[in-house]
N, CA, C and O atoms as CSV, one atom per row, in Angstrom:
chain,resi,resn,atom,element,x,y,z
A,1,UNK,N,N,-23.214,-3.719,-249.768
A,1,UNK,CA,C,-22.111,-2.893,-249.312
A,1,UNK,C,C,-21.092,-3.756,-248.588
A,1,UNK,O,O,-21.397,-4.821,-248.051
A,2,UNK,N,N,-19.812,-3.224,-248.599
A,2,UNK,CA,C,-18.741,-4.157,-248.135
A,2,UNK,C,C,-18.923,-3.716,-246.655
A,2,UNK,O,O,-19.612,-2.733,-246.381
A,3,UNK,N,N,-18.200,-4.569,-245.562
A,3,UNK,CA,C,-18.238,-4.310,-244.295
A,3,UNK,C,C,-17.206,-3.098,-244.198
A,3,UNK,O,O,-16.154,-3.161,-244.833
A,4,UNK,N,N,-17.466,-2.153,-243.515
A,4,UNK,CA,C,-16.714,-0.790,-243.684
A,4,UNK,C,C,-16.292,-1.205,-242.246
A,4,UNK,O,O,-16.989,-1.673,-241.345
A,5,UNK,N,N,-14.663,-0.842,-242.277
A,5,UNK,CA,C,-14.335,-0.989,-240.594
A,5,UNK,C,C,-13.980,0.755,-240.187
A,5,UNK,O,O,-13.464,1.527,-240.995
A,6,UNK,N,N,-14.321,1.075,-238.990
A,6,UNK,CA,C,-14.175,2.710,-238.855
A,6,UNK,C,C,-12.641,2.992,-238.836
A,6,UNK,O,O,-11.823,2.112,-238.565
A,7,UNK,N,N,-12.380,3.988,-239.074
A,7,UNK,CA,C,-10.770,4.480,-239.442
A,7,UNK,C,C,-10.425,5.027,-237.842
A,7,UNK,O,O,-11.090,5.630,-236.998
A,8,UNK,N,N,-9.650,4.728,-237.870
A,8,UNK,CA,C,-9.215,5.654,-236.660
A,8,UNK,C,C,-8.165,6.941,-237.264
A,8,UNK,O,O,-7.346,7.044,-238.177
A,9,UNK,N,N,-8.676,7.769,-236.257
A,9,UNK,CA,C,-7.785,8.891,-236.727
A,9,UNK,C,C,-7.194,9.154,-235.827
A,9,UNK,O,O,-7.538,8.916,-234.669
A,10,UNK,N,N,-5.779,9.915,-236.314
A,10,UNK,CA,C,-4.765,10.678,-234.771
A,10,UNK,C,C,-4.454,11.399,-235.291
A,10,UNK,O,O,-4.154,11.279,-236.479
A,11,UNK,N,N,-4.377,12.594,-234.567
A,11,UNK,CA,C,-3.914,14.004,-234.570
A,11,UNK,C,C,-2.475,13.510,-234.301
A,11,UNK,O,O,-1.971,12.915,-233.349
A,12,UNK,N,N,-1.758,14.186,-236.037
A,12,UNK,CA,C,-0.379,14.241,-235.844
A,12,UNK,C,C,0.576,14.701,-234.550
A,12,UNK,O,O,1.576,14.182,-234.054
A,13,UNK,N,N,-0.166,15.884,-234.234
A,13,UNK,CA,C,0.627,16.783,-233.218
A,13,UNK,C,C,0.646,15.963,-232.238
A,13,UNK,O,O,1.743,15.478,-231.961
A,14,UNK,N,N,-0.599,15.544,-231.390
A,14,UNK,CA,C,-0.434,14.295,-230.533
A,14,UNK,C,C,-0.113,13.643,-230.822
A,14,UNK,O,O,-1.227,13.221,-230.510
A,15,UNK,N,N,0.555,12.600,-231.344
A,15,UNK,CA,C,1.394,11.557,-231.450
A,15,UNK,C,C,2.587,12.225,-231.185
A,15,UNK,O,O,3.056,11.828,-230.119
A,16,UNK,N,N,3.161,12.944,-231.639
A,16,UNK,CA,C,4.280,14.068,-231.804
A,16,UNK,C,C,4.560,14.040,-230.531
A,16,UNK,O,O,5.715,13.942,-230.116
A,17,UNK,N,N,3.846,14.098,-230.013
A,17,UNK,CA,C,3.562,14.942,-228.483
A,17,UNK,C,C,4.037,13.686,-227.332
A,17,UNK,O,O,5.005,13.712,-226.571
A,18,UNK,N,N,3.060,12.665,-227.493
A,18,UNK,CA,C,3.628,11.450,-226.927
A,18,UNK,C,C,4.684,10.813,-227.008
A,18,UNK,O,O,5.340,10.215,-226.155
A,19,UNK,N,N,4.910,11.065,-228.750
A,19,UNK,CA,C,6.291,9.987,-228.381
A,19,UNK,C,C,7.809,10.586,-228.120
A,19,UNK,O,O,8.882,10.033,-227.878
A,20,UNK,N,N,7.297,12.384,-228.327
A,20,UNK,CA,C,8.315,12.863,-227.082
A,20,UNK,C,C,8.220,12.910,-225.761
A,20,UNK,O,O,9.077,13.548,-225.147
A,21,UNK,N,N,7.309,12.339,-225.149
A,21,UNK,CA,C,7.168,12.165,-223.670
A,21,UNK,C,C,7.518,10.670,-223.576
A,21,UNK,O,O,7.781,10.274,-222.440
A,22,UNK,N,N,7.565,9.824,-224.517
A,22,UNK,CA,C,8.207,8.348,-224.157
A,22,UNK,C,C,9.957,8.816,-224.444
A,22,UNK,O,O,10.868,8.687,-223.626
A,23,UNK,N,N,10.052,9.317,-225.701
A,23,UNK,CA,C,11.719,9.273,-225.679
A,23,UNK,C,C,12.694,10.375,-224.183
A,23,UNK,O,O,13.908,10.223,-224.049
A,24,UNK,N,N,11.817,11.478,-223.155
A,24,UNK,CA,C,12.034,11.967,-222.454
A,24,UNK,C,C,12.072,11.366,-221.488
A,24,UNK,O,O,12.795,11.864,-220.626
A,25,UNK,N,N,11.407,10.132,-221.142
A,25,UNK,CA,C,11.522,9.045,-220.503
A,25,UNK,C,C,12.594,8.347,-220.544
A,25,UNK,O,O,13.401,8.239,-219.621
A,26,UNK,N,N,12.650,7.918,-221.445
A,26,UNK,CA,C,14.174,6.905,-222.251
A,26,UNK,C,C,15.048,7.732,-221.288
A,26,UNK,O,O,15.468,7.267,-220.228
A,27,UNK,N,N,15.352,9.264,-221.812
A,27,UNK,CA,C,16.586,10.103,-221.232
A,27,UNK,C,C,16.453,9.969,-220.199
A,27,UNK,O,O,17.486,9.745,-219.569
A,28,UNK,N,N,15.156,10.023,-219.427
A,28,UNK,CA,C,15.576,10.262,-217.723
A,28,UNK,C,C,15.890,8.993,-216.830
A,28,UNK,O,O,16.422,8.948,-215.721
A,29,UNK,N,N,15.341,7.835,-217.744
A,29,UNK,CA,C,16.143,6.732,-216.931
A,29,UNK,C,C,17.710,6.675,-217.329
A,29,UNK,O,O,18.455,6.121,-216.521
A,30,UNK,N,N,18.215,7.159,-218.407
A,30,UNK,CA,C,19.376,7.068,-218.517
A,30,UNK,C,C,20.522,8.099,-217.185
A,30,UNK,O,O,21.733,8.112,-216.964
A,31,UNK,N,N,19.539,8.699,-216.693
A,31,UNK,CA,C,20.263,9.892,-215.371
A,31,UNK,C,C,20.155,8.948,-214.075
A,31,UNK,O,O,20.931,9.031,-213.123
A,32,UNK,N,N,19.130,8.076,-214.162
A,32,UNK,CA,C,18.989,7.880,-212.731
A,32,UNK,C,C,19.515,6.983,-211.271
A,32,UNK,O,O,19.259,6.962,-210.067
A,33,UNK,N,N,20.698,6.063,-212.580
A,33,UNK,CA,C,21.712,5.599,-211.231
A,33,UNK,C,C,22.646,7.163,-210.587
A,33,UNK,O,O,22.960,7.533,-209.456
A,34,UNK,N,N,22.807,7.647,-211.745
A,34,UNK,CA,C,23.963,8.219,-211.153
A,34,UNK,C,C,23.139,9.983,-210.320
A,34,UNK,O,O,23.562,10.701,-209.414
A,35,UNK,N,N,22.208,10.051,-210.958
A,35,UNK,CA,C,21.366,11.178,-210.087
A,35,UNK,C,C,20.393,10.896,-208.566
A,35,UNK,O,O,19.746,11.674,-207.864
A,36,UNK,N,N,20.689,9.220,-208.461
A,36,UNK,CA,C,19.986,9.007,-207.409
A,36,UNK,C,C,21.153,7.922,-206.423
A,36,UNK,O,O,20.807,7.049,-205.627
A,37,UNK,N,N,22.805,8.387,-206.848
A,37,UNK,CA,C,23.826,8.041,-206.094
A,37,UNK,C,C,23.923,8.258,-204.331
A,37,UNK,O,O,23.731,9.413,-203.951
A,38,UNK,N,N,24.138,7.470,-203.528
A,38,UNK,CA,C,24.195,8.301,-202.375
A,38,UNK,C,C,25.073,9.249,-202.222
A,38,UNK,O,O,24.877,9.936,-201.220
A,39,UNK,N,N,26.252,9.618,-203.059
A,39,UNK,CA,C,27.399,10.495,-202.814
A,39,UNK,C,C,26.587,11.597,-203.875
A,39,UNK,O,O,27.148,12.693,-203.890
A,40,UNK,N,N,25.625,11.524,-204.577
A,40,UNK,CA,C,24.964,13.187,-205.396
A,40,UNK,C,C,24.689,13.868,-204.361
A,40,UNK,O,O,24.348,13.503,-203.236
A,41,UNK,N,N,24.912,15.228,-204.947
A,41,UNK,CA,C,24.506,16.161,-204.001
A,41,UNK,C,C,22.948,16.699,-204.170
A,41,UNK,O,O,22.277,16.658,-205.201
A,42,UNK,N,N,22.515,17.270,-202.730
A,42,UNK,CA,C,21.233,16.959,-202.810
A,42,UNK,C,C,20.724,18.052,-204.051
A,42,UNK,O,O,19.624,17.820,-204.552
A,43,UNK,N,N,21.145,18.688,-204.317
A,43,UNK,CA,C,20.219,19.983,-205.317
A,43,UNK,C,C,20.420,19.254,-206.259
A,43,UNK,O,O,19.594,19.528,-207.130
A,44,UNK,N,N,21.126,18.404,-206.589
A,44,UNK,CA,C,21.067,17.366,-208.453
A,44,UNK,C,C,19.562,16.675,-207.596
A,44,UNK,O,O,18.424,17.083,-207.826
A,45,UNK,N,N,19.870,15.688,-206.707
A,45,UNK,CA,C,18.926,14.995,-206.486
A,45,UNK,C,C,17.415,15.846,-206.336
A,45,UNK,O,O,16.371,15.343,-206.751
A,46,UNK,N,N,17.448,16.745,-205.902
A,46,UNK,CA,C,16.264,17.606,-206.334
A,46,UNK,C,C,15.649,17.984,-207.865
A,46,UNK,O,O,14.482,17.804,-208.212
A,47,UNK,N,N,16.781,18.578,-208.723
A,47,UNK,CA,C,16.366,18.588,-209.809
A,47,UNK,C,C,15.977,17.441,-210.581
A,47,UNK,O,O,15.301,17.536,-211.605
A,48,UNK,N,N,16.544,15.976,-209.936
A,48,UNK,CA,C,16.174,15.165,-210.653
A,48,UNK,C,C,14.563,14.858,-210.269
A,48,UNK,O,O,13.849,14.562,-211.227
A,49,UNK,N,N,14.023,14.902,-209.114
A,49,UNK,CA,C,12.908,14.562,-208.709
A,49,UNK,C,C,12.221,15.380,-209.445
A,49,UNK,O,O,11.126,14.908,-209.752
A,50,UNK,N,N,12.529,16.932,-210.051
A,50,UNK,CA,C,11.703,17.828,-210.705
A,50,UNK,C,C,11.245,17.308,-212.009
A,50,UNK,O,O,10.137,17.279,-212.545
A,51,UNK,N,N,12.564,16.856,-212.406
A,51,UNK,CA,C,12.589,15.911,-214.044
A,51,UNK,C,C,11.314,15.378,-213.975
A,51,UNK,O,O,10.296,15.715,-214.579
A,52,UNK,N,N,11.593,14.065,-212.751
A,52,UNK,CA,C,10.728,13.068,-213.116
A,52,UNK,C,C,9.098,13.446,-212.724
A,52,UNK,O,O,8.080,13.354,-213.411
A,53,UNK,N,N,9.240,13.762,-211.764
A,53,UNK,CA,C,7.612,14.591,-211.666
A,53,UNK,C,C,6.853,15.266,-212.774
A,53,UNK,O,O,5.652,15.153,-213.021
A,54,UNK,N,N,8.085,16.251,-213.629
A,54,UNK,CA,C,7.159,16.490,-214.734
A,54,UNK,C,C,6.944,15.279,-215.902
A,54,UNK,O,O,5.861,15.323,-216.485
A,55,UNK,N,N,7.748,14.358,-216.236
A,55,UNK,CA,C,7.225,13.223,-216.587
A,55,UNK,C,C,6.275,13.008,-216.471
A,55,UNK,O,O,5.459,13.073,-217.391
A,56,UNK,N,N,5.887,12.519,-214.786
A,56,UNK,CA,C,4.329,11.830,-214.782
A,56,UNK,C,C,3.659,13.003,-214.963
A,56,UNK,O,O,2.885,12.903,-215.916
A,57,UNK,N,N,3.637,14.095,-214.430
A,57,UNK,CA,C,2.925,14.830,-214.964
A,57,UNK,C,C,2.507,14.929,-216.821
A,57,UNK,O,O,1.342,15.202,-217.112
A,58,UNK,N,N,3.405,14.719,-217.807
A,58,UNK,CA,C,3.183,14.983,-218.841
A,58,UNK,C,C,2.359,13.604,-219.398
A,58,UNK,O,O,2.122,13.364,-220.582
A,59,UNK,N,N,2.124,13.077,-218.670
A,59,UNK,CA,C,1.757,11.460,-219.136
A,59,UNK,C,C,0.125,11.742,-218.845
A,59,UNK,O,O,-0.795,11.314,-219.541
A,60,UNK,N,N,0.001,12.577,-217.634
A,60,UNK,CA,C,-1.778,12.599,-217.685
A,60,UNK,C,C,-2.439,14.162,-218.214
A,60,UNK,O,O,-3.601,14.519,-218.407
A,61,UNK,N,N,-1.315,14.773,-218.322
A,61,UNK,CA,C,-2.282,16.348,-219.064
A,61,UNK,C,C,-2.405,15.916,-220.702
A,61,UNK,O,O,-1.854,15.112,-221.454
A,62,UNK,N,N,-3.411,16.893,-220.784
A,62,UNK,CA,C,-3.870,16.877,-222.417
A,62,UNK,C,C,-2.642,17.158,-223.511
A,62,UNK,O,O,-2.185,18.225,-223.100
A,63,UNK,N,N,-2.010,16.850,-224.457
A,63,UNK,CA,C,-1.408,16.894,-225.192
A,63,UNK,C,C,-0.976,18.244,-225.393
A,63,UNK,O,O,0.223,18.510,-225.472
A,64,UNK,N,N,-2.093,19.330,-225.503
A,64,UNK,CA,C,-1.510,20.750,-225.839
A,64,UNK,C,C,-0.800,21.322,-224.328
A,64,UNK,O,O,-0.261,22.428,-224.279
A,65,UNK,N,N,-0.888,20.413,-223.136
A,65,UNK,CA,C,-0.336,21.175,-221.927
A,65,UNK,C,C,1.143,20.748,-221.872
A,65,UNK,O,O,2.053,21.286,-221.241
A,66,UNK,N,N,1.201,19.325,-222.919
A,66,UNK,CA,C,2.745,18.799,-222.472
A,66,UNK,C,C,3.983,19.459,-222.826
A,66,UNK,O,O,5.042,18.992,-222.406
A,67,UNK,N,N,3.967,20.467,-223.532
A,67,UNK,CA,C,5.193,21.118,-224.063
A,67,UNK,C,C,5.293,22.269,-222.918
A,67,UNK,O,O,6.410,22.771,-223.046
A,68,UNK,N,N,4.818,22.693,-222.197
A,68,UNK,CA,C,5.452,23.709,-221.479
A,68,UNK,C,C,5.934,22.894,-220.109
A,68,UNK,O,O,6.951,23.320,-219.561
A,69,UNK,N,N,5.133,21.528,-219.419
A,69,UNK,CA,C,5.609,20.859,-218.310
A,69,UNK,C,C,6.798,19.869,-219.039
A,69,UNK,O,O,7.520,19.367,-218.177
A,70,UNK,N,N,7.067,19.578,-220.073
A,70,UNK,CA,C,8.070,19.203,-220.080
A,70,UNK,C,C,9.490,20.617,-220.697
A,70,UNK,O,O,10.601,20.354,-221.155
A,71,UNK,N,N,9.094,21.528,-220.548
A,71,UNK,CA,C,10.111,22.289,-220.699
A,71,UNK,C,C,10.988,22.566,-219.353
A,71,UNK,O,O,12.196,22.719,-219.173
A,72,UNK,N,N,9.864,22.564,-218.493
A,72,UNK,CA,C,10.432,22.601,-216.869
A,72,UNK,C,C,11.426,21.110,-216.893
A,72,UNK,O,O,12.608,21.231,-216.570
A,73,UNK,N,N,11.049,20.131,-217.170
A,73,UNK,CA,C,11.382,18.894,-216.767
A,73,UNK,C,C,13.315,19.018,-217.543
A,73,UNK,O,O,14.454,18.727,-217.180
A,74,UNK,N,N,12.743,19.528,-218.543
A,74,UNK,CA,C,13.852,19.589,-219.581
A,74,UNK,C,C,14.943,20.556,-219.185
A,74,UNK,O,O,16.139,20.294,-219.315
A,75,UNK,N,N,14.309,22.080,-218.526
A,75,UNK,CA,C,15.672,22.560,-217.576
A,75,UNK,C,C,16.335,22.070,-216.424
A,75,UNK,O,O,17.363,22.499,-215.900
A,76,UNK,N,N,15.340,20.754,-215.973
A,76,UNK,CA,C,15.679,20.572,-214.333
A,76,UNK,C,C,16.768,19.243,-215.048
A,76,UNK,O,O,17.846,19.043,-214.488
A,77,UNK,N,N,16.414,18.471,-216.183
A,77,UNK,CA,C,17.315,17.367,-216.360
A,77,UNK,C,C,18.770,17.995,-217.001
A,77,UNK,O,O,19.803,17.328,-216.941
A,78,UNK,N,N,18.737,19.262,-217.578
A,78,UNK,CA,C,19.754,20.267,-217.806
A,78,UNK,C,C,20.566,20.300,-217.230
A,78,UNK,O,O,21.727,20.083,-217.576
A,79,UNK,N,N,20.172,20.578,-216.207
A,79,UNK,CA,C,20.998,21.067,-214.414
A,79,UNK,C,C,21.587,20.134,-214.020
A,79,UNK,O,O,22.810,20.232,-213.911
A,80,UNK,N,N,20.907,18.879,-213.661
A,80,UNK,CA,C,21.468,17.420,-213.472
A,80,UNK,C,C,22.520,17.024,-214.430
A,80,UNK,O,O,23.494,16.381,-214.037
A,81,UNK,N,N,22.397,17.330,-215.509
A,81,UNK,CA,C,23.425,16.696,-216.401
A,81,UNK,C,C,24.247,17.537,-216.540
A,81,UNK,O,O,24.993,17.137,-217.434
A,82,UNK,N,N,24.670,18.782,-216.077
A,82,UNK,CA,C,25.795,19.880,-216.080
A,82,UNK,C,C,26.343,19.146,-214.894
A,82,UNK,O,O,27.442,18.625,-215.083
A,83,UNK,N,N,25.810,18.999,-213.728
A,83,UNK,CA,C,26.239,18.562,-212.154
A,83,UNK,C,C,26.931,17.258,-212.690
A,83,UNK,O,O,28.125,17.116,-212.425
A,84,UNK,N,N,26.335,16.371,-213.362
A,84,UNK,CA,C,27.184,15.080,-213.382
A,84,UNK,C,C,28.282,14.957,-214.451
A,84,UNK,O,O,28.965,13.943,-214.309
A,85,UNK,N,N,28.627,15.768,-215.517
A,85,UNK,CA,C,29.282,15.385,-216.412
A,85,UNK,C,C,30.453,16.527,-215.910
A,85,UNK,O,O,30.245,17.725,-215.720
A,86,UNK,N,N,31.661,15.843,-215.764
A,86,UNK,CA,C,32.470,17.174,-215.746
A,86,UNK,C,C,32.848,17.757,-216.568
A,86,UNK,O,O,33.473,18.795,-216.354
């Protein structure tokens, strides 16, 4: 018999899942000179801390929990980016 090497398998959805929690990343460093300005006002700077919290948060829950903590993350970076863009 030939040397069989084991397959790895991944659940599409998880991957799915992760590498929208890396590209949600990407976005939120793209907020964070100007959401962590000393002249922002503090409720951006709040929502931004919400952003990023659910980040790490989405980085250690199980894959099927990450779509609803990053939906929070996703209204709070909403808010921030209405506040900064005029």
């Amino acid at each position: 018999m030939a040397d069989e090497q084991p397959q790895q398998r991944y659940d599409v959805v998880e991957v799915d899942v992760r590498l929208t929690v890396i590209a949600y990343g990407d976005v939120l460093a793209d907020y964070a000179t100007a959401a962590t300005a000393p002249d922002t006002p503090r409720p951006v700077v709040d929502d931004y801390a919400v952003a990023v919290d659910a980040l790490a948060l989405a980085r250690r829950v199980p894959a099927e929990d990450v779509p609803p903590v990053l939906a929070v993350g996703v209204r709070a970076l909403r808010r921030v980016h209405l506040a900064l863009v005029p």
